[in-house]
N, C-alpha and C positions, 0 to 999 in steps of 0.2 A: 504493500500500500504506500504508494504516495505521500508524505508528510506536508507534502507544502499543498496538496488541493482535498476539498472534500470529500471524505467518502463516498464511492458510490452506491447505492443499494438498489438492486433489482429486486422489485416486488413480481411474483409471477401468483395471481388468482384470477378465476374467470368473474369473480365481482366486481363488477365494473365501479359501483358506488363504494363499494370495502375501498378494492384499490385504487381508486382517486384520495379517498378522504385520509388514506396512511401516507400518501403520496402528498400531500397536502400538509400535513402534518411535521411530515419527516424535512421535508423542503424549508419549511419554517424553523426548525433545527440547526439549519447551515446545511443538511446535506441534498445530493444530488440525488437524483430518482430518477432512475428508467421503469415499463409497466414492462409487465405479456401478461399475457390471458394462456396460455398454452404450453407445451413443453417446446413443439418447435419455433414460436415466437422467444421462447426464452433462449433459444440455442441461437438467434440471430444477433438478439443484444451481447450474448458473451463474445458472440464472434466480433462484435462490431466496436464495442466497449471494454474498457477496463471496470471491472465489476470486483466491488472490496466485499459482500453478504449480498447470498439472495434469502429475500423471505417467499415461503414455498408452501401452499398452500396443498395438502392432502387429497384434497377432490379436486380433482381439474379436469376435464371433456377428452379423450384419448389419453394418452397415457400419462400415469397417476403420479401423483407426487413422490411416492415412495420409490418405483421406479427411478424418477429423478434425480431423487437425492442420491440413487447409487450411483448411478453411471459417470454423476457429477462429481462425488467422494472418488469415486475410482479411477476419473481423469484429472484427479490432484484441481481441484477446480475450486472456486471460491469456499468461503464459511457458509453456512446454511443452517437460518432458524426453521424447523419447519410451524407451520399454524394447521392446527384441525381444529376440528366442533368439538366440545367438552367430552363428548358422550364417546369416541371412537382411543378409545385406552389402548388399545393393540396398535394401534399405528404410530403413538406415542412412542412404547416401546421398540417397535419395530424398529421406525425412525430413527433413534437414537444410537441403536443396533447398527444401522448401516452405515453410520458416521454423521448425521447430523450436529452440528454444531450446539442448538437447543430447539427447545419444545413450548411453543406456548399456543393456551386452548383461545379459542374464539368464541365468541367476544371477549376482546382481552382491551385494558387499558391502554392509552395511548403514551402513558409515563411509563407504565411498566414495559412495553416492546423497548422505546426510546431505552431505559437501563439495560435489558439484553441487548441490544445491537452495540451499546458500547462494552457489555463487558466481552463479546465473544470477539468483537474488534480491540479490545485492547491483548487478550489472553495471544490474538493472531499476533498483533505486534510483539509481544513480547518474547516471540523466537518458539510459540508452542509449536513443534514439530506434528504433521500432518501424519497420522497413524493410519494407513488401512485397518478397516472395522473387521471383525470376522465374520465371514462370509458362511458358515457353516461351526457347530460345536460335536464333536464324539467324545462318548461316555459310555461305559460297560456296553459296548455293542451298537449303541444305535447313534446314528448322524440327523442333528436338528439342520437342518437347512433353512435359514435365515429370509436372505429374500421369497422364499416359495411359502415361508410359515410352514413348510411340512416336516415329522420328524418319520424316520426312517428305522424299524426293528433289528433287530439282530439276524432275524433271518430274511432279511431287504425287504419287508413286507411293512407299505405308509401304513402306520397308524393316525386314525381320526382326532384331531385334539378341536376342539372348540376355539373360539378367541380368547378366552379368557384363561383355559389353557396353556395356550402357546405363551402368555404373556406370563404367565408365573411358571414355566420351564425357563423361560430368556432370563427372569430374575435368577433364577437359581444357578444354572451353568454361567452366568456373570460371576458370581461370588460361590463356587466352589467348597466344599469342609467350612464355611462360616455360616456361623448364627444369624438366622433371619429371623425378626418377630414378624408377629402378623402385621404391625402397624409399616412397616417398613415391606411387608410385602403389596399391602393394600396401596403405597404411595408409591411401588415401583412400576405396578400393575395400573393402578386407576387414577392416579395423579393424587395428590396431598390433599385437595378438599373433594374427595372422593367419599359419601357416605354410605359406608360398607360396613357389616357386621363381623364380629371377628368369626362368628357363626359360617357365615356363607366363604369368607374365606378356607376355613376348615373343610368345608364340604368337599370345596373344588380341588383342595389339595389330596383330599382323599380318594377322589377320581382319577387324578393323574396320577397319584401313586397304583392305584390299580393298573393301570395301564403301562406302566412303565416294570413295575411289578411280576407282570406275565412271562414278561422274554427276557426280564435280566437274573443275574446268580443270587445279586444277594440285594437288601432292601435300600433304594437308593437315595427316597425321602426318609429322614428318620423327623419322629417328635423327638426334641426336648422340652422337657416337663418344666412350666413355667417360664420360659424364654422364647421357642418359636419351632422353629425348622433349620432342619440343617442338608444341605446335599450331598450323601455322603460316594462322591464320584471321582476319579479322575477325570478333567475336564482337558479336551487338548483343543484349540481355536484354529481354525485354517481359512 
């Protein structure tokens, strides 16, 4: 990035009224704004422009933001906050999964975007080295596949996981043999003002423990009694 001109920020939604009014906003800031509405109007501005964060919007008309974000993270390409609707918790995680830079839900404040796009522009200045996200996790036999959300048995046969599934496996092969409480799974999974019971947490963990359960040796969700969940896996990231 540039020090002596303003950040650029490409906003890419197909809301035309969202993205004017961020556009608007962000302008009155001091910084610079380009739009898209799409993924291949987004891939002209980076060609055309130096672009310091794109904000990336989840749902977009042909191909989806998530998509996006990967190919973007995987062509070493700008920082990327993504934006979804409150309600879509799996793309949250997902998202972060493939390298997203951050995560914030919509309708979200216009002070609050403004403090993420400078801390994940200042974290870039500061020499934070650009990591490929992992693309896929193995454990006792079976391969999570990241971008597809599918996870894959011991004897190559997908197994079915739900979304809310998928998003409390990505919690747990991220943090490996550590303690997770429920409150820490609930905000890994459903965002931190997410009102969830520690009840329905439990359920869902005892479904994927079934599942996982079947085709592996030994039991790979364990409880610990009064503290949380633990994974108890070799976790290896590719």
């Amino acid at each position: 990035m540039d020090h002596g001109k303003a950040p650029n920020i490409l906003i890419v939604d197909d809301d035309t009224g969202l993205r004017n009014c961020i556009a608007d906003y962000l302008n009155g800031e001091g910084y610079s704004v380009a739009c898209a509405h799409d993924g291949p109007a987004m891939d002209r501005s980076l060609n055309s422009v130096q672009v310091d964060l794109v904000l990336l919007d989840v749902m977009l008309p042909g191909e989806d933001g998530l998509s996006i974000c990967r190919r973007v993270v995987d062509g070493r390409g700008p920082p990327i906050i993504m934006l979804s609707a409150a309600g879509e918790e799996i793309d949250r995680v997902i998202g972060l999964e493939l390298g997203a830079d951050d995560y914030l839900a919509k309708p979200c404040s216009p002070r609050e975007l403004l403090a993420r796009i400078r801390a994940v522009l200042r974290r870039r200045t500061d020499g934070n080295p650009l990591v490929a996200p992992p693309r896929s996790y193995q454990f006792s036999g079976y391969t999570l596949d990241v971008p597809r959300r599918a996870l894959r048995g011991p004897d190559g046969v997908t197994i079915l996981l739900s979304a809310g599934e998928v998003a409390l496996l990505l919690a747990f092969v991220a943090a490996p043999r550590q303690i997770l409480s429920r409150d820490r799974l609930i905000e890994n999974t459903m965002g931190a003002d997410a009102d969830v019971f520690d009840r329905a947490v439990d359920v869902q963990i005892s479904r994927l423990r079934r599942k996982l359960n079947h085709g592996a040796l030994n039991e790979v969700i364990r409880t610990v009694r009064g503290l949380g969940y633990i994974f108890d896996a070799k976790v290896t990231r590719n």
